[in-house]
Backbone as ProteinMPNN parsed JSONL, in Angstrom:
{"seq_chain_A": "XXXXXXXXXXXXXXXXXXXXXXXXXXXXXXXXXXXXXXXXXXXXXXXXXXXXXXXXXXXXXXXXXXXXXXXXXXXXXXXXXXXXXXXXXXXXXXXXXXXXXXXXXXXXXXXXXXXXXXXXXXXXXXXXXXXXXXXXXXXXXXXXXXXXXXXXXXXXXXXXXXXXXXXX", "coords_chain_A": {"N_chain_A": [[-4.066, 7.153, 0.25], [-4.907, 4.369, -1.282], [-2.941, 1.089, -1.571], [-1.607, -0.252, -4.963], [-2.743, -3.508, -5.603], [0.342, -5.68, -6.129], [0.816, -8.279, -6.748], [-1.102, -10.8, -8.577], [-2.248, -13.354, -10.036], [-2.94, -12.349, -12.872], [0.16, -11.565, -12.736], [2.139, -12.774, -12.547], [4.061, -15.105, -14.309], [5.035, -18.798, -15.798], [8.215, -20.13, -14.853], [11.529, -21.736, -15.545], [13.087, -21.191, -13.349], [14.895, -22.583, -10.516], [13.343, -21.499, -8.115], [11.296, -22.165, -5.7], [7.424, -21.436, -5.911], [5.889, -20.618, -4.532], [7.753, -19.093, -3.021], [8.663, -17.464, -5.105], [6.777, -15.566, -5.811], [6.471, -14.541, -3.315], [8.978, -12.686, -2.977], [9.113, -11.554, -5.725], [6.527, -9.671, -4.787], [8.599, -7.904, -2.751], [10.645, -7.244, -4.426], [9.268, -5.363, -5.744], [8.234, -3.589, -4.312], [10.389, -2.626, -3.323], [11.365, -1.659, -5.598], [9.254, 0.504, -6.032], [10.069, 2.072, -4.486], [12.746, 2.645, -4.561], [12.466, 3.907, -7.465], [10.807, 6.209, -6.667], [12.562, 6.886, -4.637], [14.635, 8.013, -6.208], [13.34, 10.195, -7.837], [12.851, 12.165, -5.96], [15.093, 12.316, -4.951], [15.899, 14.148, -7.297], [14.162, 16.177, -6.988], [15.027, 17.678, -5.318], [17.216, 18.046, -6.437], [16.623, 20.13, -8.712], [15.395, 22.413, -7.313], [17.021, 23.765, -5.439], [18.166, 25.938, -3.321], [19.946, 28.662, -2.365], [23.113, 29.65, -0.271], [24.889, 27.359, -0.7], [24.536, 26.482, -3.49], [25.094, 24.952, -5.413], [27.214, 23.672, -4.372], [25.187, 21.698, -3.268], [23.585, 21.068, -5.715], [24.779, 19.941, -7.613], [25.69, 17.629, -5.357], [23.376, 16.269, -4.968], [22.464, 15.523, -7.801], [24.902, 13.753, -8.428], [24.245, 11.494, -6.397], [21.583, 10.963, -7.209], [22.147, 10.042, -9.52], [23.812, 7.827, -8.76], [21.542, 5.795, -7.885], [19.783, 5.892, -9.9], [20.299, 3.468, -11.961], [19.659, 1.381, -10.304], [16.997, 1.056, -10.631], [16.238, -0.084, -13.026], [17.828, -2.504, -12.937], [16.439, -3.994, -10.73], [13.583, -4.18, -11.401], [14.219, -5.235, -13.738], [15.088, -8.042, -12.367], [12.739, -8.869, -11.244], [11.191, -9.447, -13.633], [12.47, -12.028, -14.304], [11.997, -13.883, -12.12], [9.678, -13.932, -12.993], [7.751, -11.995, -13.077], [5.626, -9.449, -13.162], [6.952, -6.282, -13.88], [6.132, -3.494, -11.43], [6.156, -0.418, -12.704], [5.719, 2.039, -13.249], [5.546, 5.902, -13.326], [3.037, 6.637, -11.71], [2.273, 3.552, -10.358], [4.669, 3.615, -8.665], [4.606, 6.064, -7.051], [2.143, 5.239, -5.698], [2.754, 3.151, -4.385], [5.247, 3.697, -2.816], [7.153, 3.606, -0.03], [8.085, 5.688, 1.005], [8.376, 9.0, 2.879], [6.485, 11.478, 1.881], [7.604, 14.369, -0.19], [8.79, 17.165, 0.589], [7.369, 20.861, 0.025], [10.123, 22.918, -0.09], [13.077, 25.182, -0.567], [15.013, 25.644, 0.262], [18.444, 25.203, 1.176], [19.827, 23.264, 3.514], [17.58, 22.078, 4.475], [16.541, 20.77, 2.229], [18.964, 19.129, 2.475], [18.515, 17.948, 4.891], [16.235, 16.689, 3.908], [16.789, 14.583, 2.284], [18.34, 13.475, 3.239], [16.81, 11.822, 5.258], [15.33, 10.205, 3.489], [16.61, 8.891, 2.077], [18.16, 7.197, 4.505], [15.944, 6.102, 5.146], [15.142, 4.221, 2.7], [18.048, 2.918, 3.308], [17.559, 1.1, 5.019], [14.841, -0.435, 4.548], [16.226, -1.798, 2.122], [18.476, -3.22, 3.524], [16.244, -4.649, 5.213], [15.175, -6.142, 3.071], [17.458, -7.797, 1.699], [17.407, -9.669, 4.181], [15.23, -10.78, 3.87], [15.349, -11.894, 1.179], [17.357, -14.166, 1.292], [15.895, -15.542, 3.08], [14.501, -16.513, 1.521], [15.826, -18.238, 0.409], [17.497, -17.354, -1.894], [20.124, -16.595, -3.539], [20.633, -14.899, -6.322], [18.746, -12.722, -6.201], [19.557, -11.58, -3.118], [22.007, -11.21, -3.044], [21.653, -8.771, -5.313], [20.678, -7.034, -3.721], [22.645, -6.69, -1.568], [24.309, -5.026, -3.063], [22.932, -3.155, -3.975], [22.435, -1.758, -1.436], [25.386, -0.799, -0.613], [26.179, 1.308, -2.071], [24.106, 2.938, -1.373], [24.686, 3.361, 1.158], [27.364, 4.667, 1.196], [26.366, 6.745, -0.468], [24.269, 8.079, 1.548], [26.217, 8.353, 3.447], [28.131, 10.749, 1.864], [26.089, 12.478, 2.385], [25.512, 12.88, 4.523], [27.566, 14.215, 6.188], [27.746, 16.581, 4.857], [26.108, 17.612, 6.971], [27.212, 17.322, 9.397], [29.385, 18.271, 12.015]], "CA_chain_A": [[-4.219, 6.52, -1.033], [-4.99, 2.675, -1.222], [-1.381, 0.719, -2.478], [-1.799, -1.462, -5.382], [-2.287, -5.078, -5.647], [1.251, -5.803, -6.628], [0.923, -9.168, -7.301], [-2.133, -11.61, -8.476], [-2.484, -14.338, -11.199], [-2.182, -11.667, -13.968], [1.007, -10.696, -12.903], [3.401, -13.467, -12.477], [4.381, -16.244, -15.372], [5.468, -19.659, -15.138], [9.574, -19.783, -15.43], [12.101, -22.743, -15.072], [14.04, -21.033, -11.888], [14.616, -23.316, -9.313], [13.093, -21.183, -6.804], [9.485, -22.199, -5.14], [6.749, -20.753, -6.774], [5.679, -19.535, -3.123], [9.069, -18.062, -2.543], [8.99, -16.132, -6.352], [5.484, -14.816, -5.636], [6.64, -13.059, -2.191], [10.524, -12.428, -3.971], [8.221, -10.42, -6.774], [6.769, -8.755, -4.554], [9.243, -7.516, -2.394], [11.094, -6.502, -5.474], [7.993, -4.712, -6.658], [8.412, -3.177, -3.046], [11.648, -2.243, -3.412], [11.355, -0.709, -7.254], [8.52, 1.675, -5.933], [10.944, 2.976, -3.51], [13.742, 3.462, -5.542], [12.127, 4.752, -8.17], [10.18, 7.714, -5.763], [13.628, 7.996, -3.832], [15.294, 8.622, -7.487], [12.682, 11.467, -7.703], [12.776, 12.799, -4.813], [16.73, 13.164, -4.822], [15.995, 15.002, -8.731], [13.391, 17.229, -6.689], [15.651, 18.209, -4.218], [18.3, 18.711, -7.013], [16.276, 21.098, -9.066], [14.761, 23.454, -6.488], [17.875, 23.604, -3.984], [18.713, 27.269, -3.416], [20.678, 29.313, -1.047], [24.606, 29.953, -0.222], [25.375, 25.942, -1.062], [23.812, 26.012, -4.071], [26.295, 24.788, -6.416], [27.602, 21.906, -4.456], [24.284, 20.84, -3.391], [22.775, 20.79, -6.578], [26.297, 18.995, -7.971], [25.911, 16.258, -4.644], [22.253, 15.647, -5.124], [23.116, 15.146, -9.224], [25.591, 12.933, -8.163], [23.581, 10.776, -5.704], [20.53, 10.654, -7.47], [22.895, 9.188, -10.91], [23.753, 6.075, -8.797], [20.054, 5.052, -7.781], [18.463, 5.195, -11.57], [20.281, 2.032, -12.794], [18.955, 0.192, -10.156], [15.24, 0.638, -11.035], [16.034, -1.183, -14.653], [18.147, -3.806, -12.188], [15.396, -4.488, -9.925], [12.611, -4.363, -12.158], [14.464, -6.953, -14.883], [14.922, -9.379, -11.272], [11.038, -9.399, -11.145], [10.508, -10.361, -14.912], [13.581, -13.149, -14.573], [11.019, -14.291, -11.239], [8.65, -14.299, -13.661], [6.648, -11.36, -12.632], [5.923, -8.215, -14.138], [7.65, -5.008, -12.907], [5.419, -2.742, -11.092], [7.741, 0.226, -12.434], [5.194, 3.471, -13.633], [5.326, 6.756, -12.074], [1.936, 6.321, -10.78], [2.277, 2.944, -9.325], [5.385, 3.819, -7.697], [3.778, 6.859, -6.116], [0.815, 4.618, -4.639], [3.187, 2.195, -3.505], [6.294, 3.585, -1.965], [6.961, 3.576, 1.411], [8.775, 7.015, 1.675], [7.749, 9.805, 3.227], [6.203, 12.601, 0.62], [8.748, 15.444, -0.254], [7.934, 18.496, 0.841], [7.772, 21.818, -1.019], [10.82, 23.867, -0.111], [13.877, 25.61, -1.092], [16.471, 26.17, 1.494], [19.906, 24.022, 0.769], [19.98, 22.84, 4.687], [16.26, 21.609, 4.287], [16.579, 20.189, 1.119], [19.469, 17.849, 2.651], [17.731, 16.648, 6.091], [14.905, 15.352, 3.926], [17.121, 13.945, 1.222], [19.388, 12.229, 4.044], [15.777, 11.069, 5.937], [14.861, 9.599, 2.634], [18.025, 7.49, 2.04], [18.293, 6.314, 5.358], [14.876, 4.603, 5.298], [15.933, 3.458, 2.214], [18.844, 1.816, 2.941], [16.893, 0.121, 6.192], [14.227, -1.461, 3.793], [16.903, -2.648, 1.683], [18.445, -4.188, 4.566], [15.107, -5.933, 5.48], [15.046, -7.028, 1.521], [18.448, -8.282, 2.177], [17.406, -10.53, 4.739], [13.479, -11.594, 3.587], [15.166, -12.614, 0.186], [18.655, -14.513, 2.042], [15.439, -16.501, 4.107], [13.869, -16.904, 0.871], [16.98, -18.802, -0.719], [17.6, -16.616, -3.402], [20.967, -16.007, -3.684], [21.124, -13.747, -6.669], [18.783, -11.126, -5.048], [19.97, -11.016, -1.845], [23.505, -10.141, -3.762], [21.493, -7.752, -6.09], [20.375, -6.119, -2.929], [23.676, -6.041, -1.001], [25.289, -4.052, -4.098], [22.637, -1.647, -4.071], [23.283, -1.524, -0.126], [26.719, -0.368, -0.637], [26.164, 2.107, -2.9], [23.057, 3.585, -1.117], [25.096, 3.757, 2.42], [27.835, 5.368, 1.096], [25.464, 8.038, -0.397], [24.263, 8.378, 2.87], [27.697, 8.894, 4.073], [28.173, 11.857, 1.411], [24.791, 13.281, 2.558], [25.428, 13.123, 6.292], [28.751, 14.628, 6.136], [27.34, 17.988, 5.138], [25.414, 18.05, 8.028], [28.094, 16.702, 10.52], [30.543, 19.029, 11.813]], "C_chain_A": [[-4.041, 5.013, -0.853], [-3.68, 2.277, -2.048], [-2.428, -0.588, -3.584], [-1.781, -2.496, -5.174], [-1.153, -5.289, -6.577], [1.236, -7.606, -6.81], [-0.517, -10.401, -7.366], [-1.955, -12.838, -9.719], [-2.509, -14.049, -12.43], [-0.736, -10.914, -14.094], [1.895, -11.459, -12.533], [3.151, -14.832, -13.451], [5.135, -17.482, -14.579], [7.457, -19.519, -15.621], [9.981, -21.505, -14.911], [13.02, -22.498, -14.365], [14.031, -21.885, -11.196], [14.391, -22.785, -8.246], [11.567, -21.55, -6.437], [8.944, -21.332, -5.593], [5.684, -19.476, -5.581], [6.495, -18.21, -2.915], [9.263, -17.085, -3.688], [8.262, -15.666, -5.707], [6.126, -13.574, -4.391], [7.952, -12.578, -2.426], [10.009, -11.531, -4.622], [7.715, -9.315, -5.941], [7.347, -7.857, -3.252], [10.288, -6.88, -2.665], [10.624, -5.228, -6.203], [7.733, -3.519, -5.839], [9.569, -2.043, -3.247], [11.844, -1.277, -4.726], [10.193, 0.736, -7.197], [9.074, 2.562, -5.558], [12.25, 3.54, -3.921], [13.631, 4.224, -6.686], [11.166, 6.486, -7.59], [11.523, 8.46, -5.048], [14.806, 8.789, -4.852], [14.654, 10.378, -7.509], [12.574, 12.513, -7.109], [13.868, 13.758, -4.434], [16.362, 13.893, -6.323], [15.315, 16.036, -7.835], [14.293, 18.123, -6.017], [17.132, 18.848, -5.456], [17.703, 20.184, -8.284], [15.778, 22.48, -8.628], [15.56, 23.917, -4.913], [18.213, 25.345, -3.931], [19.825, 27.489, -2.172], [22.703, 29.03, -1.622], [25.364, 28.449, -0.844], [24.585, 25.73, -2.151], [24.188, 24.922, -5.234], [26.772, 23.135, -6.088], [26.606, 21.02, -3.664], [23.599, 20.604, -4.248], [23.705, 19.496, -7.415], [25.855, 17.579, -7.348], [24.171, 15.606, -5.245], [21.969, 14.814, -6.633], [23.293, 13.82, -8.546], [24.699, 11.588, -7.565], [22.417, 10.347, -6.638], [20.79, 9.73, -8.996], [22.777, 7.912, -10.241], [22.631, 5.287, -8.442], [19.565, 4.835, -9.096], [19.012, 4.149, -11.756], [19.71, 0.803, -11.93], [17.18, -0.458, -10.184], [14.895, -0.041, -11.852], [16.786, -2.499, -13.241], [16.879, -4.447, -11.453], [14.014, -5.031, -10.443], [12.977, -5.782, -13.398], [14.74, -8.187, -13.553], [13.631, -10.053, -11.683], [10.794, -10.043, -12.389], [11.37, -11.674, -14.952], [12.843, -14.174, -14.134], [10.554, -14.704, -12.114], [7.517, -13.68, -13.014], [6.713, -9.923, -13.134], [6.008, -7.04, -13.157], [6.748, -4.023, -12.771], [5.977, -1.056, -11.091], [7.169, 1.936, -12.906], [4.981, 4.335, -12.703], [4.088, 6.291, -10.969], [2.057, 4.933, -10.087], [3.466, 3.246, -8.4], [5.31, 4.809, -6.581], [2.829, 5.804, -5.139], [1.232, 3.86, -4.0], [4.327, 2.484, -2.559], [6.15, 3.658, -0.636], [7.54, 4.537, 1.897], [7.784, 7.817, 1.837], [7.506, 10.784, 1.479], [7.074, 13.503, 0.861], [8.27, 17.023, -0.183], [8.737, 19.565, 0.065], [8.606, 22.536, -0.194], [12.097, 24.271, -0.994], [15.426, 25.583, -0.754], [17.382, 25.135, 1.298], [19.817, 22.836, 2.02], [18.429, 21.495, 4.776], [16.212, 20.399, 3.485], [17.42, 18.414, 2.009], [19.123, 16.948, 4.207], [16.603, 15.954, 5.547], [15.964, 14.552, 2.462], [17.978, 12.771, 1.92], [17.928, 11.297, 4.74], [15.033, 10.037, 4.403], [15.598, 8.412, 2.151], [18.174, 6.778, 3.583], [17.191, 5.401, 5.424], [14.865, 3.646, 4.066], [16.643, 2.507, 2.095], [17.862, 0.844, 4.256], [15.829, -0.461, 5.427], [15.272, -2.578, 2.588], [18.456, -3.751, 2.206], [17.468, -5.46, 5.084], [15.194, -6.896, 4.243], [15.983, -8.213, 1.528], [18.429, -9.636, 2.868], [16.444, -11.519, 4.562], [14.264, -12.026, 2.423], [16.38, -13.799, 0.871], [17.661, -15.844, 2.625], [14.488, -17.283, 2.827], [14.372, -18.034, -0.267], [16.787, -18.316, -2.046], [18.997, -15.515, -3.508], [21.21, -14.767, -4.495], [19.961, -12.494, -6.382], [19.055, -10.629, -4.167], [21.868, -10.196, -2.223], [22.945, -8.809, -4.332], [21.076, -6.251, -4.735], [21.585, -5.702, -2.197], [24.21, -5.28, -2.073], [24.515, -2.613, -4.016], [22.83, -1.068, -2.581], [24.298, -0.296, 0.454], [26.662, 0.526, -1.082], [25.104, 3.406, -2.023], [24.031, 3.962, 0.301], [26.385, 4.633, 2.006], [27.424, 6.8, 0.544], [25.201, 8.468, 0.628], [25.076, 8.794, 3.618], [28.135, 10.343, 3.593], [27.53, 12.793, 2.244], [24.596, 14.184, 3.935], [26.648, 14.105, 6.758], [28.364, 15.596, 6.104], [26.319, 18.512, 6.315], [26.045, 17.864, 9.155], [29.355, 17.751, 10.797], [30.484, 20.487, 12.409]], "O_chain_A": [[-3.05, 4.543, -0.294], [-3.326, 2.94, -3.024], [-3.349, -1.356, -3.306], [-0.829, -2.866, -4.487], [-1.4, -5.151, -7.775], [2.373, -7.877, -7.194], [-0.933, -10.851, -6.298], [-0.827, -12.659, -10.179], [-2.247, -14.907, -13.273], [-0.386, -10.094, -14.942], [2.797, -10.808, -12.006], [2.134, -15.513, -13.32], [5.628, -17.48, -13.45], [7.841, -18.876, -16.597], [9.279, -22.279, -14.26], [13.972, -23.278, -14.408], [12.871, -22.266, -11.034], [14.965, -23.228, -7.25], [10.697, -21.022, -7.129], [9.576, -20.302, -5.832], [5.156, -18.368, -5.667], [6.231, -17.02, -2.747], [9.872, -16.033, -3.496], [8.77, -15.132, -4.721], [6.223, -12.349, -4.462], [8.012, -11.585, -1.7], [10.346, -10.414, -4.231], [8.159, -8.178, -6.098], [6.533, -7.097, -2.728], [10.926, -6.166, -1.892], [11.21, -4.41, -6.912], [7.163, -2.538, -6.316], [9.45, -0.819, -3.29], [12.482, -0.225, -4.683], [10.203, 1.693, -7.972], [8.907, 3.718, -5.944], [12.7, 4.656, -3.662], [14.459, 5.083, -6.988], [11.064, 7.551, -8.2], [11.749, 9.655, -4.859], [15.564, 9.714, -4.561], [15.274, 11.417, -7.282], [12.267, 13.619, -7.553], [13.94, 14.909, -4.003], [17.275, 14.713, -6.222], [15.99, 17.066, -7.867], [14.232, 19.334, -6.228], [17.821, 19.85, -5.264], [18.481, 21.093, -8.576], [15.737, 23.472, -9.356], [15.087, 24.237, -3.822], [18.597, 25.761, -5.025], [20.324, 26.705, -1.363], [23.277, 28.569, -2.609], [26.429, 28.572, -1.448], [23.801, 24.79, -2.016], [23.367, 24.181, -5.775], [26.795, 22.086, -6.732], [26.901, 19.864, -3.362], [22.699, 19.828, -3.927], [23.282, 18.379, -7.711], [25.646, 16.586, -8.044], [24.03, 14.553, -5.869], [21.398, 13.724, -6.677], [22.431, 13.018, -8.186], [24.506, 10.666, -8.358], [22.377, 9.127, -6.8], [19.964, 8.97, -9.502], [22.051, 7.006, -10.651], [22.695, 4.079, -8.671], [19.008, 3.791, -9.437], [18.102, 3.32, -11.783], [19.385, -0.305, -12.358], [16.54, -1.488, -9.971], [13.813, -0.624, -11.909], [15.997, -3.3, -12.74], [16.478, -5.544, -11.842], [13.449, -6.047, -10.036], [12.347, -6.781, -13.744], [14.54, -9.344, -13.923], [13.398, -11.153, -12.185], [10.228, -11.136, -12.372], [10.92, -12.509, -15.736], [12.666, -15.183, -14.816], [10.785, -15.887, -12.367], [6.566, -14.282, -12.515], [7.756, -9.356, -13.458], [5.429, -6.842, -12.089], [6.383, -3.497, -13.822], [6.206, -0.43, -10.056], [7.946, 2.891, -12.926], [4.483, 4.099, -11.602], [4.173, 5.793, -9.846], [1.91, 5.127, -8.88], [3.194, 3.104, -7.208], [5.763, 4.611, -5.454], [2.96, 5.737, -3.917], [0.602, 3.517, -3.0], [4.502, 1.741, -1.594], [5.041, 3.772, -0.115], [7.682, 4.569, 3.119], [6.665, 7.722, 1.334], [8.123, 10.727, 0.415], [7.462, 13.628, 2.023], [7.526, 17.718, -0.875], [9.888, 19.552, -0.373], [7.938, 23.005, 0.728], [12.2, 23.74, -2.1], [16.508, 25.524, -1.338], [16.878, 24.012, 1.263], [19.746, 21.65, 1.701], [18.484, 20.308, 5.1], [15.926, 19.272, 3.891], [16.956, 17.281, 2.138], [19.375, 15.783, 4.516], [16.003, 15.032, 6.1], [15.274, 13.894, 1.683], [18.25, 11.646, 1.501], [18.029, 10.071, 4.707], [14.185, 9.176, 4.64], [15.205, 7.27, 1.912], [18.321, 5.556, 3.541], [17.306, 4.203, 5.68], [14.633, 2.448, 4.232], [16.485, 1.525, 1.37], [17.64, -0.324, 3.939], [15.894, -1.622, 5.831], [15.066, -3.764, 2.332], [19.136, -4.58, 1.601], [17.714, -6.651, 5.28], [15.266, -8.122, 4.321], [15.589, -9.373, 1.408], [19.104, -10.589, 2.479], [16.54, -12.704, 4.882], [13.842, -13.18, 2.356], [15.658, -14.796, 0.843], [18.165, -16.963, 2.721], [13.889, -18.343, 3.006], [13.816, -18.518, -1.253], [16.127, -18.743, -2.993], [19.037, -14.285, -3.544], [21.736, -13.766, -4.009], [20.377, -11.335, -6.36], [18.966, -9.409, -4.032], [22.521, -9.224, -1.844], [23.516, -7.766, -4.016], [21.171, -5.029, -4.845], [21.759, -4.489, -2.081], [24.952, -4.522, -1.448], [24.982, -1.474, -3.992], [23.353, 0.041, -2.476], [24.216, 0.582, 1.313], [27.381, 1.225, -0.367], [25.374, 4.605, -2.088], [24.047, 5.183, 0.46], [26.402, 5.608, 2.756], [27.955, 7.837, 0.941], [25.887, 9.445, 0.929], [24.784, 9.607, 4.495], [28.474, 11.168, 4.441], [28.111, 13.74, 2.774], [24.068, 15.231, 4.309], [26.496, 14.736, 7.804], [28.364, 16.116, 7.22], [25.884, 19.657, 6.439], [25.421, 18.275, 10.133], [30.182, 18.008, 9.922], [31.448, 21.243, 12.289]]}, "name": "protein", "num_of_chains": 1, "seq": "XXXXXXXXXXXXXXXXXXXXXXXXXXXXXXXXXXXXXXXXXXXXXXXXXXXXXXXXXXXXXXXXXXXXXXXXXXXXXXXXXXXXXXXXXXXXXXXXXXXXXXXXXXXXXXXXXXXXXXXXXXXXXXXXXXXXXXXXXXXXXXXXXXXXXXXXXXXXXXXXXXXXXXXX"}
């Protein structure tokens, strides 16, 4: 599937940020980047929490809950960055399908299953929002490169939950 054009001349305004109008443009979309992917890896962890079966069903349907609560608020965070930029949030199912960069979620059932693709989905995760981390940091833009270390933190200690049931 071809990815959208996430950003052109209908899709970013003028603002009075003091950031370069270069440095919004690729800031937008790297945000726009970033909001596809959290919003598919939101989904992805709900998929995995509705269709989890087997002997762990209970406290993987519970952890995946859990996990998949602290990712939604940052799809409104990320997405209100881009309009602050002065660019409009690329934030509907369908574009976030055409644009993410995760793997597709495959149809199963099995508890064990469920959590090697829910941990392979957060780890690439947090490693793009690592890169984000550093492309916005080079882009002088202090408050995303903060907005990204918070979600960071949050996303690696999920990861930590996630890995744990498989460790051991």
């Amino acid at each position: 599937m071809a990815k959208t054009k996430l950003i052109d001349e209908q899709t970013t305004f003028n603002t009075k940020i003091d950031i370069k109008p270069e440095a919004r443009k690729e800031l937008i979309e790297l945000l726009n980047q970033q909001l596809a992917d959290t919003s598919d890896l939101y989904s992805q962890t709900k998929q995995a929490h509705w269709n989890v079966k087997g002997m762990e069903f209970q406290q993987l349907h519970e952890l995946f809950d859990k996990v998949a609560e602290k990712v939604e608020p940052y799809i409104d965070t990320i997405a209100e960055r881009v309009t602050t930029l002065g660019g409009v949030a690329m934030g509907t199912n369908r574009m976030s399908a055409a644009n993410s960069t995760l793997s597709e979620y495959p149809l199963i059932s099995d508890g064990k299953a469920h959590l090697e693709a829910v941990v392979e989905r957060f780890a690439a995760y947090a490693a793009s929002t690592r890169a984000a981390i550093r492309r916005s940091d080079e882009l002088d833009d202090p408050t995303t490169t903060d907005m990204f270390t918070d979600i960071s933190r949050d996303v690696d200690l999920s990861l930590y939950f996630l890995e744990s049931h498989l460790q051991g």
